[in-house]
C-alpha positions as protocol buffer text, in pm:
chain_id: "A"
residue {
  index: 1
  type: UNK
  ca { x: 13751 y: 14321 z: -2238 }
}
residue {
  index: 2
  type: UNK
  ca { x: 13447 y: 14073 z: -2286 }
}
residue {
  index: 3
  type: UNK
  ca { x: 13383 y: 13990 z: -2623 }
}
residue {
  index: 4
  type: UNK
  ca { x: 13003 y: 13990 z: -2707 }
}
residue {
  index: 5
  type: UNK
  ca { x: 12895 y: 14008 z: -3070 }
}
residue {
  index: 6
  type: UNK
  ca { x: 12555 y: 13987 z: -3100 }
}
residue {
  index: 7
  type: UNK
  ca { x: 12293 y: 14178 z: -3328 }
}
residue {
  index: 8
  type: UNK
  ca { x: 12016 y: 14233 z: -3063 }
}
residue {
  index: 9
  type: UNK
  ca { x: 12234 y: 14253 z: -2676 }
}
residue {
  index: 10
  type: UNK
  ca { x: 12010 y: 14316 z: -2358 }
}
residue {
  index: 11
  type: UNK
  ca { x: 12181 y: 14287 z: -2064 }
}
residue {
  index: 12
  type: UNK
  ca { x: 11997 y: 14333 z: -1708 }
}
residue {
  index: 13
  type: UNK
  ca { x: 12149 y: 14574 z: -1408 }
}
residue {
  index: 14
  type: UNK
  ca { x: 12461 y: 14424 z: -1221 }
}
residue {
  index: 15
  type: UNK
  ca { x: 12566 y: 14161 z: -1458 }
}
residue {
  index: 16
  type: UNK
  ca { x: 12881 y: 14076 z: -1404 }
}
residue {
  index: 17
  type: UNK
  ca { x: 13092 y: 13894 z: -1695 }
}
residue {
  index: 18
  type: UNK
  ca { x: 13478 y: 13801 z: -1628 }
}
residue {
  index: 19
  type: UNK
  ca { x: 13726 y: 13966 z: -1928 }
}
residue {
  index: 20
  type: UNK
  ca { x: 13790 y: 13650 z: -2098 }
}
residue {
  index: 21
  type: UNK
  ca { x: 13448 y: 13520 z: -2127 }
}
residue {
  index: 22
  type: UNK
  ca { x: 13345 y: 13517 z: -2558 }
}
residue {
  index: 23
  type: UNK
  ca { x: 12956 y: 13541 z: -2625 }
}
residue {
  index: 24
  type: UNK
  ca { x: 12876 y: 13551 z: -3038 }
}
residue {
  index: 25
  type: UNK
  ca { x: 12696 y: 13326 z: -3290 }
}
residue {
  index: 26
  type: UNK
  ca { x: 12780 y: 13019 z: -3474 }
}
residue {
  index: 27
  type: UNK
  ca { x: 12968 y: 13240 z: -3752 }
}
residue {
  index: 28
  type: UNK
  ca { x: 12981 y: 13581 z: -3625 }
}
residue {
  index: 29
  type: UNK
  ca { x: 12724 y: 13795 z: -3426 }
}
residue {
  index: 30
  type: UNK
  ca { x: 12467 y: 13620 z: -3252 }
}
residue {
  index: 31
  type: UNK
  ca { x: 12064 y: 13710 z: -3335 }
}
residue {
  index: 32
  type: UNK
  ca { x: 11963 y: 13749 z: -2937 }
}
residue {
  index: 33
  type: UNK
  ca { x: 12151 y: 13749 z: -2647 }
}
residue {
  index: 34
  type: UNK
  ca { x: 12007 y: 13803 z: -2313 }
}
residue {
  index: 35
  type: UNK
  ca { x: 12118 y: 13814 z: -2019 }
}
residue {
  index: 36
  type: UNK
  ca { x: 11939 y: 13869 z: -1659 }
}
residue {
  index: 37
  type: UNK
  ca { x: 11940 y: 14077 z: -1370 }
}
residue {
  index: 38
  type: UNK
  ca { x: 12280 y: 14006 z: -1139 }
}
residue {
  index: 39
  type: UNK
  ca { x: 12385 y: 13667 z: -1359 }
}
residue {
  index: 40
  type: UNK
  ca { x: 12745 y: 13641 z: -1322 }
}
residue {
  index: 41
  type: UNK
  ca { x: 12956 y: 13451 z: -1639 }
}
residue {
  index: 42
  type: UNK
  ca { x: 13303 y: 13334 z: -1512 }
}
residue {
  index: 43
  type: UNK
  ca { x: 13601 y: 13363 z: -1673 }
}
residue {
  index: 44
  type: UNK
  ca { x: 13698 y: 13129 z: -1999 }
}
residue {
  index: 45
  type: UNK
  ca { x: 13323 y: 13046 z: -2091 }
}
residue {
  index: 46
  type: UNK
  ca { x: 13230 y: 13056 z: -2427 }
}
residue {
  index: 47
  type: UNK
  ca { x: 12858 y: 13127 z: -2574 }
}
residue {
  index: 48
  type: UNK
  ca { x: 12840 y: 13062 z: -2900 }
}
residue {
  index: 49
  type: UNK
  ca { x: 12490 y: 13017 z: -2997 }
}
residue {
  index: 50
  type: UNK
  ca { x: 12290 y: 13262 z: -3179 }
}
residue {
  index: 51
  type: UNK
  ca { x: 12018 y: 13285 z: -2986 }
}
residue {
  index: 52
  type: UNK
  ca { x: 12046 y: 13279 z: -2603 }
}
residue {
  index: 53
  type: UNK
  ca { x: 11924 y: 13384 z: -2313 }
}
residue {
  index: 54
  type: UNK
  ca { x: 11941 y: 13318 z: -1930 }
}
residue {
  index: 55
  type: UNK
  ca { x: 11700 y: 13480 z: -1653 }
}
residue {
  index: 56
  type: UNK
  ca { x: 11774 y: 13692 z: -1327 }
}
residue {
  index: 57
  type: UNK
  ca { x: 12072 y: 13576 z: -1089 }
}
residue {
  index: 58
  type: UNK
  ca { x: 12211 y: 13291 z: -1296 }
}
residue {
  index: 59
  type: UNK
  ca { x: 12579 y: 13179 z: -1246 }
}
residue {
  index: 60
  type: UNK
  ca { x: 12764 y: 13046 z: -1549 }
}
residue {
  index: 61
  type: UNK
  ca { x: 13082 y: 12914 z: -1406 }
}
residue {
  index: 62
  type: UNK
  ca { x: 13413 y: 12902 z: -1544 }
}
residue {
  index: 63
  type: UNK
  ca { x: 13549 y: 12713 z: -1876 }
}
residue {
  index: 64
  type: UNK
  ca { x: 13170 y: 12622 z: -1931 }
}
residue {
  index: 65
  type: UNK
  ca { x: 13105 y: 12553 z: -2320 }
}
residue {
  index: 66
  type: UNK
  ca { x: 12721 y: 12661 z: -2451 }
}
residue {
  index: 67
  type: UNK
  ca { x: 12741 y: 12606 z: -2850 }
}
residue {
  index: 68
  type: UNK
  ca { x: 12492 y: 12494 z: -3106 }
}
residue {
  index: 69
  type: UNK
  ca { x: 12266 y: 12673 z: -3419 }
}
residue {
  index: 70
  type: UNK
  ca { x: 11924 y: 12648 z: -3248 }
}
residue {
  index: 71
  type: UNK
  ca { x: 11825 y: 12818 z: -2916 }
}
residue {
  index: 72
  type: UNK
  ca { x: 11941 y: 12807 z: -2554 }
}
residue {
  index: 73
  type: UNK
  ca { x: 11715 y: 12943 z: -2349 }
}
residue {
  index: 74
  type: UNK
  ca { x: 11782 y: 12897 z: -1927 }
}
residue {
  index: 75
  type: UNK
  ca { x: 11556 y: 13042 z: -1679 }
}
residue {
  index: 76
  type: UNK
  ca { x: 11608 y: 13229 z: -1349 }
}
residue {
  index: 77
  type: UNK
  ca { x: 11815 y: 13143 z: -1045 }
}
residue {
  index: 78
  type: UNK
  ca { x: 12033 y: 12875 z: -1250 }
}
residue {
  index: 79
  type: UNK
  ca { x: 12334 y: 12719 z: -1138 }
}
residue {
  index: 80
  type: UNK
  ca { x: 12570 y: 12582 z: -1409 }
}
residue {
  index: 81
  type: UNK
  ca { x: 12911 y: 12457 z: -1270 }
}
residue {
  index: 82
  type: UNK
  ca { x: 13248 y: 12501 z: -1451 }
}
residue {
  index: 83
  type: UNK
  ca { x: 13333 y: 12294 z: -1701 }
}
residue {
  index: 84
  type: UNK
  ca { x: 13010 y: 12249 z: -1807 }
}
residue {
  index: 85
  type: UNK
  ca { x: 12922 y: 12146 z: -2177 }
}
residue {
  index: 86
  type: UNK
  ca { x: 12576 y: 12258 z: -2356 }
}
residue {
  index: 87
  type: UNK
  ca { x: 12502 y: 12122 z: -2678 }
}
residue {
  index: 88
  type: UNK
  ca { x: 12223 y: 12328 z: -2831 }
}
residue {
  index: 89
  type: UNK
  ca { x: 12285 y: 12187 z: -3220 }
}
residue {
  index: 90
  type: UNK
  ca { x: 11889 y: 12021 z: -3137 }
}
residue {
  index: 91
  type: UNK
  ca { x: 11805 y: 12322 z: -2923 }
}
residue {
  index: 92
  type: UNK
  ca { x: 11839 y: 12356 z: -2517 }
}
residue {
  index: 93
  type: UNK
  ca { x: 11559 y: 12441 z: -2300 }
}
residue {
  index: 94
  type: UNK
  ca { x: 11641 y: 12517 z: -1934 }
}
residue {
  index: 95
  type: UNK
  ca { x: 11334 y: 12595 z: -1659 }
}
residue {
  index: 96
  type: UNK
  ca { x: 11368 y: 12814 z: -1342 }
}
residue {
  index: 97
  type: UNK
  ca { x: 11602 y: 12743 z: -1070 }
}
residue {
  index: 98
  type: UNK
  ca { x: 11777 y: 12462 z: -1218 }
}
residue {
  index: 99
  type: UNK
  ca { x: 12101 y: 12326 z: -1110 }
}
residue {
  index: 100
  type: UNK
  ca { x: 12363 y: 12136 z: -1340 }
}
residue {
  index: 101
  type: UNK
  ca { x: 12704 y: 12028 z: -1125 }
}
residue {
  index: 102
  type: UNK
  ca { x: 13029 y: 12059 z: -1242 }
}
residue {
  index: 103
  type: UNK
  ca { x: 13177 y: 11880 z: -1554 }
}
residue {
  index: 104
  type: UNK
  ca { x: 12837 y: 11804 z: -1660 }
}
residue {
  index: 105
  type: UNK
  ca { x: 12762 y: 11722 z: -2089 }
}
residue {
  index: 106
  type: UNK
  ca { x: 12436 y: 11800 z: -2207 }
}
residue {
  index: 107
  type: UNK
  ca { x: 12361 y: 11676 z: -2539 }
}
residue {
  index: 108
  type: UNK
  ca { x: 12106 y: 11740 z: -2828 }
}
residue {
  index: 109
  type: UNK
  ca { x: 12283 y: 11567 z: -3165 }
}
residue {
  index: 110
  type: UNK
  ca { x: 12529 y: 11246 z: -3224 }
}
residue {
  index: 111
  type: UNK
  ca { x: 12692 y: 11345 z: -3534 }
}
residue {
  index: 112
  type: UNK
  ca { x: 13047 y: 11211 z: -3599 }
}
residue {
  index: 113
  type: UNK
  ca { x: 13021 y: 10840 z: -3805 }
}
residue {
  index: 114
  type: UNK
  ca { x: 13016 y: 10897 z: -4224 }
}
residue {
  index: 115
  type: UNK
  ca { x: 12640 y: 10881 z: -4370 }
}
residue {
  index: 116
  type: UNK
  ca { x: 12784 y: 10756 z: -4673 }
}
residue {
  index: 117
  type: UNK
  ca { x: 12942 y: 10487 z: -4529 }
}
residue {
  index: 118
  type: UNK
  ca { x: 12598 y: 10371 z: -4373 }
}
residue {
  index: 119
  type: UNK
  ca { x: 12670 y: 10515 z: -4009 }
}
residue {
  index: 120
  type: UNK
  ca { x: 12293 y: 10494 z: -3845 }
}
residue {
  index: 121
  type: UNK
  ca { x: 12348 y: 10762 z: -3605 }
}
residue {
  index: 122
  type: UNK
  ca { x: 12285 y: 11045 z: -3664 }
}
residue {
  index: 123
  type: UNK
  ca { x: 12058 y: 11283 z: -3533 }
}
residue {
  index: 124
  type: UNK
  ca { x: 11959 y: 11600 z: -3313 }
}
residue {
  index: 125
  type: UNK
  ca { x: 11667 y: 11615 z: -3098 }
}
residue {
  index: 126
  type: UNK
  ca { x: 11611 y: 11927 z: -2848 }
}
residue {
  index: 127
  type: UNK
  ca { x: 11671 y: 11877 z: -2435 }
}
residue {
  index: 128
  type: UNK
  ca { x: 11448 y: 12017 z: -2228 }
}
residue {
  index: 129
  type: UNK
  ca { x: 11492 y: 12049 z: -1808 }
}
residue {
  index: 130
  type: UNK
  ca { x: 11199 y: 12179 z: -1639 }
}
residue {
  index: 131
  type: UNK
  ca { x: 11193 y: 12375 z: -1292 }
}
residue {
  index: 132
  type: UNK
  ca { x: 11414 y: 12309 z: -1040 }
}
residue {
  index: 133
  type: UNK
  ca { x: 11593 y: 11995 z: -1207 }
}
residue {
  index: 134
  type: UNK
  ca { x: 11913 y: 11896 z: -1041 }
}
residue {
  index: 135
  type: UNK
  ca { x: 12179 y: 11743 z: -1224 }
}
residue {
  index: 136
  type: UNK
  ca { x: 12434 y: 11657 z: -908 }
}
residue {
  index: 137
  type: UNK
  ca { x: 12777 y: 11669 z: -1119 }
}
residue {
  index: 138
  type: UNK
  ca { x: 12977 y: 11460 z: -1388 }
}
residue {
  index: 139
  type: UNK
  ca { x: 12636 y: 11422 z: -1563 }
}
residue {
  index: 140
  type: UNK
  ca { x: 12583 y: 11306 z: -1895 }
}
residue {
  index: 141
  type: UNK
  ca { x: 12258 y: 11333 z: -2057 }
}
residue {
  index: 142
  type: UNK
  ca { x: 12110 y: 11297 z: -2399 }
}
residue {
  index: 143
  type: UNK
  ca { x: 11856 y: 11514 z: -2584 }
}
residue {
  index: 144
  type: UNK
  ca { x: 11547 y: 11393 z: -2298 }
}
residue {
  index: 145
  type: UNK
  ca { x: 11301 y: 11580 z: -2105 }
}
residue {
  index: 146
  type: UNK
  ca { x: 11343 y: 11589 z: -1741 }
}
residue {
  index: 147
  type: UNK
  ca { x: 11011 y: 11681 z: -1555 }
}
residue {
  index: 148
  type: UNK
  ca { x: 11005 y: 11924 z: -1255 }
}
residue {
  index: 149
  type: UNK
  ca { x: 11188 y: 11874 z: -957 }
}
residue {
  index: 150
  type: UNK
  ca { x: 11394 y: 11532 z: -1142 }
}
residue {
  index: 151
  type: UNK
  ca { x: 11728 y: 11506 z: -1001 }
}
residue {
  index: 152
  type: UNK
  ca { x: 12052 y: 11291 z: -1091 }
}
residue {
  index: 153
  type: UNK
  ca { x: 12305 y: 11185 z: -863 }
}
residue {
  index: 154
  type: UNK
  ca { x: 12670 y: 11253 z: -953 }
}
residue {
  index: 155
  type: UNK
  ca { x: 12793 y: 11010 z: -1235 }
}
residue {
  index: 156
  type: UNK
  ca { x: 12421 y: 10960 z: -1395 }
}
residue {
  index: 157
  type: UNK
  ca { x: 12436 y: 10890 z: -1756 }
}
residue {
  index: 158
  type: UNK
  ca { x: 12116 y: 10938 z: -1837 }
}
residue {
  index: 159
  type: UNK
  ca { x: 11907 y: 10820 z: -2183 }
}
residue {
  index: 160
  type: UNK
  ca { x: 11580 y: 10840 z: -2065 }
}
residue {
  index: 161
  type: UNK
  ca { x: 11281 y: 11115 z: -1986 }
}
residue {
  index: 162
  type: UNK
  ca { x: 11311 y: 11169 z: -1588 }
}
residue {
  index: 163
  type: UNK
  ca { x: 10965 y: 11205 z: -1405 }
}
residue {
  index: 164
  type: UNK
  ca { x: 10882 y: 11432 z: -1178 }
}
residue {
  index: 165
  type: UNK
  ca { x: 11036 y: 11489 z: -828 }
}
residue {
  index: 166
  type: UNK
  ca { x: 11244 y: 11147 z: -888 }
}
residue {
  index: 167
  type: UNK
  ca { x: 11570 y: 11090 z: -841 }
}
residue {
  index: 168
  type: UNK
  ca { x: 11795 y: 10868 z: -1060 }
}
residue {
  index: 169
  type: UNK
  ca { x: 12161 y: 10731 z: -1038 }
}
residue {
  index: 170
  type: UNK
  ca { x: 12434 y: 10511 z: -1216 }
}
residue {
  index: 171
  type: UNK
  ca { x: 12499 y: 10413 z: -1596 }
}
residue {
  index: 172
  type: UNK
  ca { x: 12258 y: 10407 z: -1734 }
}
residue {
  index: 173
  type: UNK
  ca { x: 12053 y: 10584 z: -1484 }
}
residue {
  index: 174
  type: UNK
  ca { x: 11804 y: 10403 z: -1280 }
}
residue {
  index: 175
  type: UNK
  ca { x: 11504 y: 10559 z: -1053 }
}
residue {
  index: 176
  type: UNK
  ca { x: 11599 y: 10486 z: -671 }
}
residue {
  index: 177
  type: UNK
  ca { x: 11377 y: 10736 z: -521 }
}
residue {
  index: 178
  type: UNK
  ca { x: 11191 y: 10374 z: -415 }
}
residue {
  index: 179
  type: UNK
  ca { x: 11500 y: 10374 z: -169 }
}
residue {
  index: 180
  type: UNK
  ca { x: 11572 y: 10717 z: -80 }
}
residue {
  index: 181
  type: UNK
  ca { x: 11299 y: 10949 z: -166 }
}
residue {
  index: 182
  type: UNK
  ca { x: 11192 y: 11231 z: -398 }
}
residue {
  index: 183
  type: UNK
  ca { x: 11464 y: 11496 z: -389 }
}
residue {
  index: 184
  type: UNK
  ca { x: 11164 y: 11711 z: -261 }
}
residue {
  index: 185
  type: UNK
  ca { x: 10880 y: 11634 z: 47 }
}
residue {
  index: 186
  type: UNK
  ca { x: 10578 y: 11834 z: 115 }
}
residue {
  index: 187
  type: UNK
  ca { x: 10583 y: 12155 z: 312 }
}
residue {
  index: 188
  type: UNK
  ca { x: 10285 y: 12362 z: 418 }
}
residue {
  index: 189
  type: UNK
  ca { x: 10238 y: 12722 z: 385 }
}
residue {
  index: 190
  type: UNK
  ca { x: 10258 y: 12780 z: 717 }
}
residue {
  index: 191
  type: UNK
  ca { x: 10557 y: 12638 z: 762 }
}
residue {
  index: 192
  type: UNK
  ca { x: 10739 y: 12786 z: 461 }
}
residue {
  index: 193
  type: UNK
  ca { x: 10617 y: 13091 z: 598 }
}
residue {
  index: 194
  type: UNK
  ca { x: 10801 y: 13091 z: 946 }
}
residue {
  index: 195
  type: UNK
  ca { x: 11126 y: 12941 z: 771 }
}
residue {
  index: 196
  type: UNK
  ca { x: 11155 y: 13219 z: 562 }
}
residue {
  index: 197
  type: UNK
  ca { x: 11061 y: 13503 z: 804 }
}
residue {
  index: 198
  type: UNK
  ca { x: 11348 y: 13319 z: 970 }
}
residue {
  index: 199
  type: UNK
  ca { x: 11547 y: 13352 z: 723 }
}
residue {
  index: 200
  type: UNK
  ca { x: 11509 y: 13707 z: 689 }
}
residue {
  index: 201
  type: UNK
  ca { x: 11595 y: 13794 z: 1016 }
}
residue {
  index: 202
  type: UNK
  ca { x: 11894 y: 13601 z: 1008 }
}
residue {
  index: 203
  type: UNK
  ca { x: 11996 y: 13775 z: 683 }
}
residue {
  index: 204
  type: UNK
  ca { x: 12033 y: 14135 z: 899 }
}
residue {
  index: 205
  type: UNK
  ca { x: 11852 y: 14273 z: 629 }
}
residue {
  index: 206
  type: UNK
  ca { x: 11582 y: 14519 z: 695 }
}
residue {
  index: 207
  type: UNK
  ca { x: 11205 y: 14389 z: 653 }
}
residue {
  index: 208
  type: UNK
  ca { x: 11101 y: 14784 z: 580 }
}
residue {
  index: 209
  type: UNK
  ca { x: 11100 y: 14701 z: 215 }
}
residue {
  index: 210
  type: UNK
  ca { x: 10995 y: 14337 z: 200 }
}
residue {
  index: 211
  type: UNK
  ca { x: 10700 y: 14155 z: 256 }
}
residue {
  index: 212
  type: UNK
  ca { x: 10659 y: 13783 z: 280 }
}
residue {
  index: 213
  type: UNK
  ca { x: 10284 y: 13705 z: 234 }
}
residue {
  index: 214
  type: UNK
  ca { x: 10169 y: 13293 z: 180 }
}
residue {
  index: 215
  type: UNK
  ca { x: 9895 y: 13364 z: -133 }
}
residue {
  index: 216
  type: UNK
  ca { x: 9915 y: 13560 z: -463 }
}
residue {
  index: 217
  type: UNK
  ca { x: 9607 y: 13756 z: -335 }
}
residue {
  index: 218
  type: UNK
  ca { x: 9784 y: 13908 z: -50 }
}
residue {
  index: 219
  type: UNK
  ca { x: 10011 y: 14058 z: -316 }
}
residue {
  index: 220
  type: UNK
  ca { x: 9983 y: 14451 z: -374 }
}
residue {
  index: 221
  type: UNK
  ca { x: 10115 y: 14506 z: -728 }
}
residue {
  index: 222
  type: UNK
  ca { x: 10045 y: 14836 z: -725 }
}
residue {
  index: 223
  type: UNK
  ca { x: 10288 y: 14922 z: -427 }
}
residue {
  index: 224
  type: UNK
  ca { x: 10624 y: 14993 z: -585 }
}
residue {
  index: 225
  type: UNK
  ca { x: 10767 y: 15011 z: -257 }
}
residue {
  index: 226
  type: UNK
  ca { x: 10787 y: 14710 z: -98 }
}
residue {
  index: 227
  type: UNK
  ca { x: 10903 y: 14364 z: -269 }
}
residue {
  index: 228
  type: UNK
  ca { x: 10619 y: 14080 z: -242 }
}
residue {
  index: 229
  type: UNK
  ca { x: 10742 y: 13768 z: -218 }
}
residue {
  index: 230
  type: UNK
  ca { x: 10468 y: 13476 z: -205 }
}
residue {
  index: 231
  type: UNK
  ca { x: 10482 y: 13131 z: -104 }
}
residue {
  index: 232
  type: UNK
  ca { x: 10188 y: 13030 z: -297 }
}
residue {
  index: 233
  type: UNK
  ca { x: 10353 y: 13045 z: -633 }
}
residue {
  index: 234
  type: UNK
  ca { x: 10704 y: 13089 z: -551 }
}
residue {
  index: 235
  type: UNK
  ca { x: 10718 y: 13449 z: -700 }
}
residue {
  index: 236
  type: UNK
  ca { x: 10794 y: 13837 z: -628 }
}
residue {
  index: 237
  type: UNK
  ca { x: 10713 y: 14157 z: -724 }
}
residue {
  index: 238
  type: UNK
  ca { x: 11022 y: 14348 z: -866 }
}
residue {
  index: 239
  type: UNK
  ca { x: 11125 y: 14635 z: -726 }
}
residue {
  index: 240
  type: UNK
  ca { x: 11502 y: 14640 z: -751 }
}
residue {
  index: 241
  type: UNK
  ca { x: 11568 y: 14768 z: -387 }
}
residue {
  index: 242
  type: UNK
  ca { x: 11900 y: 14709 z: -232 }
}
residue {
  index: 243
  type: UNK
  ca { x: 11722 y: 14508 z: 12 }
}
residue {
  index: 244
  type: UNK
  ca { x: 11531 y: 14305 z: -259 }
}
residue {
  index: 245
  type: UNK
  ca { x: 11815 y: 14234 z: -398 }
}
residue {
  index: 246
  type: UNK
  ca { x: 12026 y: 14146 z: -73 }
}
residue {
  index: 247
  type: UNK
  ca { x: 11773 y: 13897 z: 42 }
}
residue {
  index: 248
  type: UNK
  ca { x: 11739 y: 13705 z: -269 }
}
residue {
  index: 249
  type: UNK
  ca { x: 12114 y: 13698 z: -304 }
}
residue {
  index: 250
  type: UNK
  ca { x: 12100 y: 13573 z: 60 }
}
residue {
  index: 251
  type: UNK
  ca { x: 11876 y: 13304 z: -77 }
}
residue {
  index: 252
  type: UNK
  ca { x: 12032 y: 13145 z: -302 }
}
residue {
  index: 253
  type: UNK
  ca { x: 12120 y: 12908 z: -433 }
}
residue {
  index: 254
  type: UNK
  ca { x: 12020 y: 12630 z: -137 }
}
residue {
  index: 255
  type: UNK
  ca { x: 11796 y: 12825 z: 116 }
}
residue {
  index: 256
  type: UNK
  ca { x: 11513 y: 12929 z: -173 }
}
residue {
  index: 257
  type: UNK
  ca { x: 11436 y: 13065 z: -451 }
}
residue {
  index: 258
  type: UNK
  ca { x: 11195 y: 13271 z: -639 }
}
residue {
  index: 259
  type: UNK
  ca { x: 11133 y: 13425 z: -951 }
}
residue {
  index: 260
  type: UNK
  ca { x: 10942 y: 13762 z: -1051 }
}
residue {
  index: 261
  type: UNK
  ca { x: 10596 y: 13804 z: -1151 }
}
């Protein structure tokens, strides 16, 4: 049986948590946990933080590590790979559809070395990720902000604020998106439009209850039928449908992603 202590628990519809996973506070029952629609926490992680929450479809893979006395908030769609460690002692704040590989150490204190003594380090400071940040695998970073659509390549220590849509590599990590590019390149509407009518039919899921539209004005959020999903702004109206919920899981994690309005 799971073990979650936790004062205020909301968990969405089809989360699925493995038997040996623990989720509680620092020194007991955590204040808030949330959890999203259909996020999946693998077996051996432990949450103990005592606040945190993570958004719709998340993956938490196993042996991962989230501790720490000040928030942990992650957004929708993320990706966390086993073995993962999150330090949220200076706070953790994780943006939509963010990936961090396996083995990965995020970190928001250094704390060890005796004050008294005269150690000099020793501080917390909070980490923040924006949307769609990609930490490859084997990361280690310390308490910076990375800016949307940053990535680092597998091995990247990194010390410094990442900017966006750049990617960085090596010890201590260096920008060398002057040699290889941002990890993302401009797409029009109209062709993110046919790509993902593509990718519907190629799903074999029915298009009865979905509608891919390119602006937020073509949107009808007063049809609870059908599931919007708009290319302008990367969202979708939620309507829980089996097919909703077939095609995002379809989606994800590499083809896109999108998060509700």
């Amino acid at each position: 049986m799971t073990s979650i202590q936790a004062k205020n628990l909301q968990l969405g519809v089809g989360v699925e948590i493995h038997p040996s996973a623990v989720i509680r506070g620092i020194n007991g029952p955590a204040e808030n946990i949330t959890i999203g629609d259909h996020t999946y926490i693998g077996a051996d992680v432990q949450i103990i933080c005592n606040d945190f929450s993570i958004g719709d479809y998340g993956k938490i893979h196993h042996h991962t590590n989230i501790h720490g006395y000040n928030p942990c908030h992650i957004g929708h769609n993320a990706w966390i790979g086993q073995y993962t460690l999150i330090d949220s002692i200076g706070g953790v704040e994780i943006g939509d559809n963010c990936g961090v590989g396996a083995h990965s150490q995020l970190w928001s204190h250094i704390k060890f070395g005796d004050t008294l003594e005269g150690c000099r380090f020793n501080s917390d400071k909070g980490l923040k990720l924006g949307n769609d940040v990609w930490l490859v695998g084997h990361c280690i970073l310390s308490p910076i902000t990375a800016a949307d659509k940053s990535m680092a390549l597998a091995g990247s220590v990194v010390t410094k604020d990442m900017a966006p849509n750049t990617v960085y590599a090596g010890t201590p990590a260096q920008v060398i998106s002057d040699k290889i590019g941002g990890q993302f390149e401009e797409k029009s509407l109209e062709e993110k439009w046919r790509q993902l009518i593509d990718y519907l039919v190629h799903s074999g899921i029915s298009s009865e209850k979905i509608r891919i539209v390119k602006t937020r004005s073509e949107v009808d959020f007063e049809n609870s039928e059908l599931s919007f999903f708009c290319l302008e702004d990367r969202k979708y109206t939620k309507r829980r449908s089996a097919a909703e919920i077939g095609f995002i899981k379809f989606l994800l994690p590499e083809k896109a992603k999108f998060t509700p309005y």
